[in-house]
NUMI-105000 format. One record per atom (N, C-alpha, C, O): x, y, z; residue in one letter; atom name. Coordinates in steps of 0.2 Angstrom, whole numbers. Layout:
! NUMI-105000
+-------+-------+-------+------+------+
|  east | north |    up | type | atom |
+-------+-------+-------+------+------+
|     X |     Y |     Z |    A |   CA |
...
+-------+-------+-------+------+------+
//
This chain:
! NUMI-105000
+-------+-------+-------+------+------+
|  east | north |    up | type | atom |
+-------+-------+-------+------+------+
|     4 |    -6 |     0 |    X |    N |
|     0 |     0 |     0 |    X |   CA |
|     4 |     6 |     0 |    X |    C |
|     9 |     6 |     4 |    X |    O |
|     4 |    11 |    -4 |    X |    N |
|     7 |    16 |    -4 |    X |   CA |
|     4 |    22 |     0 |    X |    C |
|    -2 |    23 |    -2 |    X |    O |
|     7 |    26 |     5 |    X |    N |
|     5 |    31 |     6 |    X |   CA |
|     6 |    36 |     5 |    X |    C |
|    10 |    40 |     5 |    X |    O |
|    -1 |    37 |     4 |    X |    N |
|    -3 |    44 |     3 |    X |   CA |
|    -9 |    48 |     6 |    X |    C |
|   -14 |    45 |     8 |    X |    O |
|    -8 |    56 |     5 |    X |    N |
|   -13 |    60 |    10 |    X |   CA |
|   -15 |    65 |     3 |    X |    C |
|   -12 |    66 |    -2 |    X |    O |
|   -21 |    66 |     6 |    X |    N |
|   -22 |    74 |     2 |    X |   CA |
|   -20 |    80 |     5 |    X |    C |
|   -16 |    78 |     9 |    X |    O |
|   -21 |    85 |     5 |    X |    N |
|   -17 |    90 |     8 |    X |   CA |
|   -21 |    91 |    14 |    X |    C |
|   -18 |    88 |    19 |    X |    O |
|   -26 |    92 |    15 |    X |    N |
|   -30 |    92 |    21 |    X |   CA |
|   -30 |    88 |    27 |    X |    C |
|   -31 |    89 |    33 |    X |    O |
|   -28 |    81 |    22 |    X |    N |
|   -27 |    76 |    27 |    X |   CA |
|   -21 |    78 |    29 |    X |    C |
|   -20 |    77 |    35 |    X |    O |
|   -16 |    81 |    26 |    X |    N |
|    -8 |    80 |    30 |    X |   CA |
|    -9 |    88 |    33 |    X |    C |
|    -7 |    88 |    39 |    X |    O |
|   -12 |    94 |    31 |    X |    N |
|   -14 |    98 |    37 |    X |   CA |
|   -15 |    94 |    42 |    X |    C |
|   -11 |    93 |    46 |    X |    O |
|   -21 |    92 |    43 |    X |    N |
|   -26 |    90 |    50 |    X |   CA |
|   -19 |    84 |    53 |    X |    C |
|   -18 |    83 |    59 |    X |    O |
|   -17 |    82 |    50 |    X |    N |
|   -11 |    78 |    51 |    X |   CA |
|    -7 |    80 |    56 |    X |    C |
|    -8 |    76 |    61 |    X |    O |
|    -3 |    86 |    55 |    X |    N |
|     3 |    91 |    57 |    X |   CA |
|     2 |    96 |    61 |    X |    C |
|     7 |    99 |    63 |    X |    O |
|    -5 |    97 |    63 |    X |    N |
|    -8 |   101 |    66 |    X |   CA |
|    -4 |   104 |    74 |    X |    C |
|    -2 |   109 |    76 |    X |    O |
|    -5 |    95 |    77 |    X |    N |
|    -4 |    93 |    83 |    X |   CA |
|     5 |    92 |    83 |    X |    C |
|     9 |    92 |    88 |    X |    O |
|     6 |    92 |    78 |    X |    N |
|    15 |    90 |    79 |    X |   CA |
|    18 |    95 |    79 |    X |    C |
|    16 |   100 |    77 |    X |    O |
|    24 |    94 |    83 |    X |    N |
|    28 |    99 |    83 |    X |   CA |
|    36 |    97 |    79 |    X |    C |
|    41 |    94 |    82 |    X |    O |
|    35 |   101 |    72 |    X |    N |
|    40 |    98 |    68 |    X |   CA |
|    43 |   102 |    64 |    X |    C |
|    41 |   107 |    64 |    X |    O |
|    47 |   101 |    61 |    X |    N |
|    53 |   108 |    60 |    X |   CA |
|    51 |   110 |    52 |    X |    C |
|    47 |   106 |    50 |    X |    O |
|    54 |   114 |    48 |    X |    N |
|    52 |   115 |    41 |    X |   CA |
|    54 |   110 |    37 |    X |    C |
|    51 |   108 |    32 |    X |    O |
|    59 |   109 |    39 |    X |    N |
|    61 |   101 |    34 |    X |   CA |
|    59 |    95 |    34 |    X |    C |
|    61 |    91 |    29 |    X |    O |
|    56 |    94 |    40 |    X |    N |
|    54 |    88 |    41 |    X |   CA |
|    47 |    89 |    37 |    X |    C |
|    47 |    85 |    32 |    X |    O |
|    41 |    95 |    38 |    X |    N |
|    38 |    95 |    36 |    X |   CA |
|    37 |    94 |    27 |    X |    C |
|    32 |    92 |    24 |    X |    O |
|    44 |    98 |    24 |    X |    N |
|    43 |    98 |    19 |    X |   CA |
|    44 |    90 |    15 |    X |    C |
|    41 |    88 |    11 |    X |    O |
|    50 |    86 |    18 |    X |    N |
|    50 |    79 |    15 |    X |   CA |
|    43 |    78 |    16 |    X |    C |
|    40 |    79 |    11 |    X |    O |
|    38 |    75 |    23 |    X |    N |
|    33 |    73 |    25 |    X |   CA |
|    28 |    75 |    18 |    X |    C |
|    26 |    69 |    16 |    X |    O |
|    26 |    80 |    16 |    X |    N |
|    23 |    84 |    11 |    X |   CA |
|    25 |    81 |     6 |    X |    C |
|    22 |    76 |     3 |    X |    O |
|    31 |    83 |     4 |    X |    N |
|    35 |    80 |    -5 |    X |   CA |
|    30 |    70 |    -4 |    X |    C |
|    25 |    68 |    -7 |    X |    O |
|    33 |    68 |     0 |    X |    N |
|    32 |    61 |    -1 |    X |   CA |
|    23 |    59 |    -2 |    X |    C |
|    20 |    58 |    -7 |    X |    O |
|    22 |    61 |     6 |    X |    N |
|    15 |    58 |     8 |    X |   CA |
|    12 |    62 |     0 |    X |    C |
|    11 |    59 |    -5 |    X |    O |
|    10 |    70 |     1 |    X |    N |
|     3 |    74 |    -5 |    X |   CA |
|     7 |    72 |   -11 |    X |    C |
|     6 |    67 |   -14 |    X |    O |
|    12 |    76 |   -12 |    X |    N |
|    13 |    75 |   -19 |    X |   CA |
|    18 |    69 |   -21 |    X |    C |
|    20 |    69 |   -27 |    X |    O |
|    21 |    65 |   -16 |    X |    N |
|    20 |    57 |   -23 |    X |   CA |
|    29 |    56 |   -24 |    X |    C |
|    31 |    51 |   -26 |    X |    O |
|    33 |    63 |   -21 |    X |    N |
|    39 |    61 |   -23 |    X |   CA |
|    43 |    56 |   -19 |    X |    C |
|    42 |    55 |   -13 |    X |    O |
|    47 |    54 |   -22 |    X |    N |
|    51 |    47 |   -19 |    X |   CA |
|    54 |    50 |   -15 |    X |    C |
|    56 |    56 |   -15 |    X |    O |
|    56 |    45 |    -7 |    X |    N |
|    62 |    46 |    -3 |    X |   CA |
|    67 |    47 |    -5 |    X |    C |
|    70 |    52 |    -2 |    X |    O |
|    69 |    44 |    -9 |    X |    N |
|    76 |    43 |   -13 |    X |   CA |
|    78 |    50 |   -15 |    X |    C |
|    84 |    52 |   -14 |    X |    O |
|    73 |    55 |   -17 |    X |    N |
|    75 |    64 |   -19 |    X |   CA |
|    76 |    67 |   -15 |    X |    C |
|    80 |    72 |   -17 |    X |    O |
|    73 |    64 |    -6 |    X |    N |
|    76 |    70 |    -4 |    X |   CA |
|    84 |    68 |     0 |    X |    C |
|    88 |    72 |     2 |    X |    O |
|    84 |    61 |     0 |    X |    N |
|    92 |    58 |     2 |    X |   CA |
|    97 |    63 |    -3 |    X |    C |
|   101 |    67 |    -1 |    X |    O |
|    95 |    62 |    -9 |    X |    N |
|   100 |    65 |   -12 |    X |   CA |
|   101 |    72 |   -12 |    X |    C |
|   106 |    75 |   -11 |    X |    O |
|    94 |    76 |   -14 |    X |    N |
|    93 |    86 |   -13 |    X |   CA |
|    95 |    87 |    -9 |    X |    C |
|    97 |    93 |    -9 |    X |    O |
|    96 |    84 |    -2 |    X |    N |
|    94 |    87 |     3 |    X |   CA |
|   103 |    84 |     8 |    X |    C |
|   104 |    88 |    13 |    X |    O |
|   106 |    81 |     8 |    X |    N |
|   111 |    74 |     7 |    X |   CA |
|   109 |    73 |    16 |    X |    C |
|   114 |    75 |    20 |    X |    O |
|   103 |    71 |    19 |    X |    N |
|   101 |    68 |    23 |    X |   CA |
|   101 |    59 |    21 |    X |    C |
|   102 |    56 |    16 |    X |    O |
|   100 |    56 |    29 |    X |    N |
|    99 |    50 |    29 |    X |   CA |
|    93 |    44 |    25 |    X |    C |
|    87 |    46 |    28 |    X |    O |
|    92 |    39 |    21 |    X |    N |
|    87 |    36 |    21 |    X |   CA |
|    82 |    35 |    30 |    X |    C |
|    76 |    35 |    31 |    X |    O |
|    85 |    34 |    33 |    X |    N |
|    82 |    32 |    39 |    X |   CA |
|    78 |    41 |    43 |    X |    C |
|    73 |    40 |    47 |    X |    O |
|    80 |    46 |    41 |    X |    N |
|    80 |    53 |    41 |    X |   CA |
|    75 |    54 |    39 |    X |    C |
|    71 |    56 |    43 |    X |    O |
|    74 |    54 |    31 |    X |    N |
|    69 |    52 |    27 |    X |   CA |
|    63 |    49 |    32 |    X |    C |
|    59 |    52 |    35 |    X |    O |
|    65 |    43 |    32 |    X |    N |
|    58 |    39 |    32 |    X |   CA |
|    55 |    40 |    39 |    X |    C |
|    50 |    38 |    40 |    X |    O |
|    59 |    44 |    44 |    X |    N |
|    57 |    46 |    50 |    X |   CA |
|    54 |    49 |    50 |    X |    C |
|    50 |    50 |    55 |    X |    O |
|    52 |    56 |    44 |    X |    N |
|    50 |    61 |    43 |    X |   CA |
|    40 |    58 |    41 |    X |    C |
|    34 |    58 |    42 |    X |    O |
|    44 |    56 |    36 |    X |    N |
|    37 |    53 |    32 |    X |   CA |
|    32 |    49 |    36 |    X |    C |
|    26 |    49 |    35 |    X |    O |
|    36 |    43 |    41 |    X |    N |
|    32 |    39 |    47 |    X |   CA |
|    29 |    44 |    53 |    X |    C |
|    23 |    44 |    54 |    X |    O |
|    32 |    49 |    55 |    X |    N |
|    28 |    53 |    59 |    X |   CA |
|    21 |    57 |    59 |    X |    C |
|    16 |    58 |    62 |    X |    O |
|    23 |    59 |    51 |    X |    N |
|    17 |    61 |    48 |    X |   CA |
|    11 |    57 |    48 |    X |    C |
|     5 |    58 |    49 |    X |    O |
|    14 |    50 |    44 |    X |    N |
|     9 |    44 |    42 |    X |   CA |
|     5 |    44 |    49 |    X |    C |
|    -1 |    46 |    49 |    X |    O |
|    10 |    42 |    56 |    X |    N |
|     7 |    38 |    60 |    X |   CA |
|     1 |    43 |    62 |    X |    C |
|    -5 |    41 |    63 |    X |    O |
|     3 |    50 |    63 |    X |    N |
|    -2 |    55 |    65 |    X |   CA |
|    -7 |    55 |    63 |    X |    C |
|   -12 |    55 |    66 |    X |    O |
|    -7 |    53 |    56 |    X |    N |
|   -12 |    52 |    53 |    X |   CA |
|   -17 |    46 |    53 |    X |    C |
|   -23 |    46 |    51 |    X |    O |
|   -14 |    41 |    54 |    X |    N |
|   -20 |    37 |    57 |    X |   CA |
|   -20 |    34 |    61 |    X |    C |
|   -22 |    28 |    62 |    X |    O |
|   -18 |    38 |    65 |    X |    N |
|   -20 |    40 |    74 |    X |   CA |
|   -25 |    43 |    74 |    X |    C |
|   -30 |    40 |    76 |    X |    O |
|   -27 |    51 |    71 |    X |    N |
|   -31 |    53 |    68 |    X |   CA |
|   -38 |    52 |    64 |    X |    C |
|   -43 |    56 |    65 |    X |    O |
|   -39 |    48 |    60 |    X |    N |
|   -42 |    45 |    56 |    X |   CA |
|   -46 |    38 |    59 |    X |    C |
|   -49 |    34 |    55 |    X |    O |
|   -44 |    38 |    66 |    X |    N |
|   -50 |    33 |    68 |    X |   CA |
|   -55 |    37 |    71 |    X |    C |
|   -54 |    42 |    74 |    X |    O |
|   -61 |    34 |    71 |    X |    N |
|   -66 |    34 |    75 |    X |   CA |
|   -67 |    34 |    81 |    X |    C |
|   -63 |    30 |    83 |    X |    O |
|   -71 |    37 |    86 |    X |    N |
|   -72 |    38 |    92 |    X |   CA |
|   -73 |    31 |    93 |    X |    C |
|   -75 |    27 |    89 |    X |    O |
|   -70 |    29 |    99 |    X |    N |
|   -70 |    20 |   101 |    X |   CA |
|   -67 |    18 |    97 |    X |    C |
|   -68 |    12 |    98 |    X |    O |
|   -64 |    18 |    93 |    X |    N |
|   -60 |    13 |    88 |    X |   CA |
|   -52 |    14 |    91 |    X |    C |
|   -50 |    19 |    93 |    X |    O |
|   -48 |     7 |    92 |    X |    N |
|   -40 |     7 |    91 |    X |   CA |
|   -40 |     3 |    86 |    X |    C |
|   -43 |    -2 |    84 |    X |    O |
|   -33 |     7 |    81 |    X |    N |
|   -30 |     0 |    77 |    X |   CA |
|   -25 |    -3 |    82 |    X |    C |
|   -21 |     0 |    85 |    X |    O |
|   -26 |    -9 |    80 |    X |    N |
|   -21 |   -17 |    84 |    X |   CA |
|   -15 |   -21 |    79 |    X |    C |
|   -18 |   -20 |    73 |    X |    O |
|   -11 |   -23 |    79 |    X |    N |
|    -6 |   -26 |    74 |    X |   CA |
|    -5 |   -34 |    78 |    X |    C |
|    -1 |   -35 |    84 |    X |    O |
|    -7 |   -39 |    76 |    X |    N |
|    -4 |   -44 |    80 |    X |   CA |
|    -2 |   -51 |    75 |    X |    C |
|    -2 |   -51 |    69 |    X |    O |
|    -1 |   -55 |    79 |    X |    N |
|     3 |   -61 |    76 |    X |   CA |
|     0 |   -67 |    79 |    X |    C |
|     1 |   -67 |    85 |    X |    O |
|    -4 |   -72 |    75 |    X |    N |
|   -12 |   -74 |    78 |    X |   CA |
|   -10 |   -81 |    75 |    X |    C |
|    -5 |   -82 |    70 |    X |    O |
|   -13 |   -87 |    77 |    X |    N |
|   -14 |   -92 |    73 |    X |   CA |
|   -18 |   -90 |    66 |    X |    C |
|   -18 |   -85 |    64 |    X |    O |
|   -21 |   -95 |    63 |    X |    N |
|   -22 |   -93 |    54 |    X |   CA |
|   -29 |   -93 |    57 |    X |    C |
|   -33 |   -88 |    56 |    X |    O |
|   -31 |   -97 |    61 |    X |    N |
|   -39 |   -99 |    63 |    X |   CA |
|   -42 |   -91 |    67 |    X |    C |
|   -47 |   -88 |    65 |    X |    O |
|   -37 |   -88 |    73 |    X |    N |
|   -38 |   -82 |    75 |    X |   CA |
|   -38 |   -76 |    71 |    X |    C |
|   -41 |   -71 |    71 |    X |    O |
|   -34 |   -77 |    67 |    X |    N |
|   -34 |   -71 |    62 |    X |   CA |
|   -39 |   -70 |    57 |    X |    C |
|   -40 |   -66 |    53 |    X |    O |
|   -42 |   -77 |    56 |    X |    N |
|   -48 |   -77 |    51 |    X |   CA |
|   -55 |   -73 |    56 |    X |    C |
|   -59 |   -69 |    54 |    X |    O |
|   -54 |   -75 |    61 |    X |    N |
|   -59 |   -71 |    68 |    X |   CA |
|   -61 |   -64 |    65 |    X |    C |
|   -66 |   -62 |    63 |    X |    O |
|   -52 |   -61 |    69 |    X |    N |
|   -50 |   -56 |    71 |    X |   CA |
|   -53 |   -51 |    63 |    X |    C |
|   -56 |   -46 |    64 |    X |    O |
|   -51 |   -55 |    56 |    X |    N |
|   -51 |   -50 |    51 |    X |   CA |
|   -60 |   -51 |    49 |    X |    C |
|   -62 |   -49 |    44 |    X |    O |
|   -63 |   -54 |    52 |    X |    N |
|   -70 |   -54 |    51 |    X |   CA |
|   -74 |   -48 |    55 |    X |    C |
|   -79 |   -44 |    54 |    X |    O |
|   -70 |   -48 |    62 |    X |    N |
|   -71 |   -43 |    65 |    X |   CA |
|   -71 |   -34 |    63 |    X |    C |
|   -74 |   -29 |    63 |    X |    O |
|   -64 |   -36 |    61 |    X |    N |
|   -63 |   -31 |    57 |    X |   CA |
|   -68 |   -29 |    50 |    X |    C |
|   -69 |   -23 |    48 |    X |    O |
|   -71 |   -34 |    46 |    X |    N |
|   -77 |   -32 |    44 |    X |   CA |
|   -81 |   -28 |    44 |    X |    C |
|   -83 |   -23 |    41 |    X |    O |
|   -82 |   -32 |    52 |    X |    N |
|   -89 |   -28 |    52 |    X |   CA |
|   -90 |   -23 |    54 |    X |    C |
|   -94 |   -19 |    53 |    X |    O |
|   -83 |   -23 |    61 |    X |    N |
|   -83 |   -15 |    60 |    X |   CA |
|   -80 |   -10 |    54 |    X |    C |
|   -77 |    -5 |    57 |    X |    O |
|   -79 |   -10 |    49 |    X |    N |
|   -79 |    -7 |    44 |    X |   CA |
|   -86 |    -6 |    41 |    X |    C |
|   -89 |    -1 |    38 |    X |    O |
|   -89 |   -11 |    43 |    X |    N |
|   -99 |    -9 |    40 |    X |   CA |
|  -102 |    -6 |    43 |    X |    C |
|  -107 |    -4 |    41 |    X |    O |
|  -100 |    -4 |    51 |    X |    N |
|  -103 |    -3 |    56 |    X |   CA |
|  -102 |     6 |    54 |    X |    C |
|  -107 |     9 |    54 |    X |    O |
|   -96 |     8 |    52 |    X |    N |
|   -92 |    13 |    51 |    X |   CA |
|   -96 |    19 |    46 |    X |    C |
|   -98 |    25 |    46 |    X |    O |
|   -97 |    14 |    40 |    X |    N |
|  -100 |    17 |    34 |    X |   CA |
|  -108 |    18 |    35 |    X |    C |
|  -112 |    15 |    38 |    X |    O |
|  -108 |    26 |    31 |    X |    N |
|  -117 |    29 |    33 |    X |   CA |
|  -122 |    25 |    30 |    X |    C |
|  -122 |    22 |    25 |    X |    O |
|  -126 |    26 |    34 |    X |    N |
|  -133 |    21 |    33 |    X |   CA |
|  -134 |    27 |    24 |    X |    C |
|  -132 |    33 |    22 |    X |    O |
|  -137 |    21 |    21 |    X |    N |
|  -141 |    25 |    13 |    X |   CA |
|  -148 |    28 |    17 |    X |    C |
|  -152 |    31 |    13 |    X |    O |
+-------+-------+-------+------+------+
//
């Protein structure tokens, strides 16, 4: 999956953070408009790891933000039978989520 934000999303993002103009502007090149990490290692002669710390903070903000009241997302490592469970759950609540017609 690739990420990416629309500009609003990476506002409402950054809002809350407290982060420097560079960070911001890699954070922006990558997530809105699309350009590779790899550009700003080289323009910039920063670290890949610098890079991607920049880009991760913004993401993670962002969907921290992006959940719903009572919602957490969880990451786990499950037998096949509990994760068949767990991602059914997760169905449903994503149906639960979307507006009644």
């Amino acid at each position: 999956m690739k990420k990416r934000l629309t500009e609003a999303q990476f506002l409402e993002a950054i809002k809350s953070l407290e982060i420097g103009k560079q960070t911001r502007e890699i954070a922006r090149g990558v997530l809105v408009e699309g350009k590779k990490q790899a550009e700003y290692v080289t323009t910039l002669g920063v670290t890949k790891g610098a890079v991607w710390q920049a880009v991760e903070r913004v993401w993670e903000a962002h969907m921290t933000k992006a959940l719903p009241e009572g919602f957490e997302r969880v990451t786990a490592v499950l037998p096949e039978h509990q994760a068949f469970i767990v991602k059914k759950w997760a169905e449903d609540a994503k149906k639960k989520q979307e507006p009644k017609a």
